[in-house]
C-alpha positions as CSV (number, residue, x, y, z in Angstrom):
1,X,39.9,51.9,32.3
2,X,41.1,49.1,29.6
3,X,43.1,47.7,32.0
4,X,40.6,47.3,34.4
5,X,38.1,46.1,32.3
6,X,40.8,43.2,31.2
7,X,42.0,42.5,35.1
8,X,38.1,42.2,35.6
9,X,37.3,39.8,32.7
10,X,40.4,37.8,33.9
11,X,39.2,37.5,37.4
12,X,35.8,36.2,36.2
13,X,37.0,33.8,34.0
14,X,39.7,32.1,37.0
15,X,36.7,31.7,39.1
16,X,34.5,30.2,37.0
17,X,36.9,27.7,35.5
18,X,38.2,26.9,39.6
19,X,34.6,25.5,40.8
20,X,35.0,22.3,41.3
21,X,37.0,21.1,38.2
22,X,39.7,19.3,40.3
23,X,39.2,15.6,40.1
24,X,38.4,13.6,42.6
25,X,41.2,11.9,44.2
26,X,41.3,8.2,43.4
27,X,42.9,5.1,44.8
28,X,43.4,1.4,44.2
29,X,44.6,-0.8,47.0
30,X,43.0,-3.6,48.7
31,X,39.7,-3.4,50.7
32,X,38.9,-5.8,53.5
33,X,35.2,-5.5,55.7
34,X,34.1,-6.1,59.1
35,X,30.9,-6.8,61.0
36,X,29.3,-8.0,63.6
37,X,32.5,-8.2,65.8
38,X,32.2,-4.8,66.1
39,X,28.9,-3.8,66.0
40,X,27.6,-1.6,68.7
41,X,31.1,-0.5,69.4
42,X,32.1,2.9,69.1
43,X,34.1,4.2,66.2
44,X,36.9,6.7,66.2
45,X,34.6,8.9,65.3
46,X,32.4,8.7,68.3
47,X,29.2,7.1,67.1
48,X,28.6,3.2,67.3
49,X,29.4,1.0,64.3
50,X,26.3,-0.8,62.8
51,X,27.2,-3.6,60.5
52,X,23.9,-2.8,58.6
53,X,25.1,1.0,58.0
54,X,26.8,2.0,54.2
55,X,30.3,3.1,56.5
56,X,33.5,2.4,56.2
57,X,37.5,2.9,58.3
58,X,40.0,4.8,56.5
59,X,43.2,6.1,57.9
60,X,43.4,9.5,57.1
61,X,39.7,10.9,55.1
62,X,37.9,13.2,57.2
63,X,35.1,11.7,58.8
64,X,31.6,12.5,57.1
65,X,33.6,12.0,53.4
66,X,31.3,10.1,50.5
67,X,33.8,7.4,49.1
68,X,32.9,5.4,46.1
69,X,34.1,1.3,46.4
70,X,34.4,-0.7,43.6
71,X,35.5,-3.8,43.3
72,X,38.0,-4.4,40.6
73,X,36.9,-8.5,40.4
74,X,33.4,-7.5,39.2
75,X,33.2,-3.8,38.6
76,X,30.1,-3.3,40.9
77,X,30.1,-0.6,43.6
78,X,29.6,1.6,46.8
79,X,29.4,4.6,48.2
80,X,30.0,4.7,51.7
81,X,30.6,7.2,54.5
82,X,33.9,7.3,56.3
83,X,33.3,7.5,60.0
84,X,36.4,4.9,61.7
85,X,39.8,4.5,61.6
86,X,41.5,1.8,59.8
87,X,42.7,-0.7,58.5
88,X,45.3,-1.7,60.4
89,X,46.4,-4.4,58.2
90,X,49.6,-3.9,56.1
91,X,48.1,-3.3,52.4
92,X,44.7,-2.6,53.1
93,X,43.5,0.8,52.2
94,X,39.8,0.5,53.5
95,X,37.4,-1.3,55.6
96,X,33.7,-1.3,55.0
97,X,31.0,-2.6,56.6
98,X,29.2,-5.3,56.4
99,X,26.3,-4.2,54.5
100,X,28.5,-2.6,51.8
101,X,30.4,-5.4,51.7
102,X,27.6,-7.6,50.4
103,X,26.5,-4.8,48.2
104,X,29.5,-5.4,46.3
105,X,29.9,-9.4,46.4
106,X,32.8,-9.6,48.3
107,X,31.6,-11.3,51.4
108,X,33.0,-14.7,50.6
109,X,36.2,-13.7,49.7
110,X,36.8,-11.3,52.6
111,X,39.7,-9.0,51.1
112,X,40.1,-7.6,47.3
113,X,41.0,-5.3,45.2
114,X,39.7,-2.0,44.8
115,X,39.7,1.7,43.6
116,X,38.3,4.0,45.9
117,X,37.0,7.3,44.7
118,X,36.4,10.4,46.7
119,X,33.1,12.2,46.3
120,X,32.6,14.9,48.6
């Protein structure tokens, strides 16, 4: 009976300390945005980009997934929600819309650095 009161208590405790304790996975790379050359278009995903939209392209996050942009120039940020594929420039790790692109200053300079930060 000891034992199984012990085996018991030690299942508990593993699945109390597994919820959601990971960390979020976290990036740095460069970002770069795009707009109204391809709004209306569809998206990998299948629904049609709109430059107004929080969205962004990454190459491999599962569509739907909350990402958190910041950028590293001027610390401010955005969460946006992955629904195209991209970027297919070399170095780039994400492209966001326009919309989140102005939310974080960076229309002027076009591409800069980031750290991306998965949410859920």
């Amino acid at each position: 009976m000891r034992i199984f009161m012990l085996v018991a208590a030690l299942l508990l405790v593993s699945a109390c300390s597994s919820q959601h304790t990971r960390p979020e996975a976290i990036s740095s790379g460069k970002a770069s945005w795009y707009g109204a050359q391809h709004h209306g278009k569809k998206t990998a995903s299948g629904e049609r980009f709109n430059q107004h939209a929080l969205t962004a392209a990454h190459r491999n996050l599962a569509f739907g997934t909350r990402v958190k942009v910041t950028n590293r120039l001027n610390n401010k940020s955005v969460t946006v929600r992955i629904n195209d594929r991209g970027p297919y420039s070399k170095g780039r790790i994400i492209d966001i819309s326009r919309a989140a692109a102005e939310k974080i200053d960076m229309l002027q300079r076009g591409v800069i650095p980031v750290q991306i930060q998965v949410l859920r």
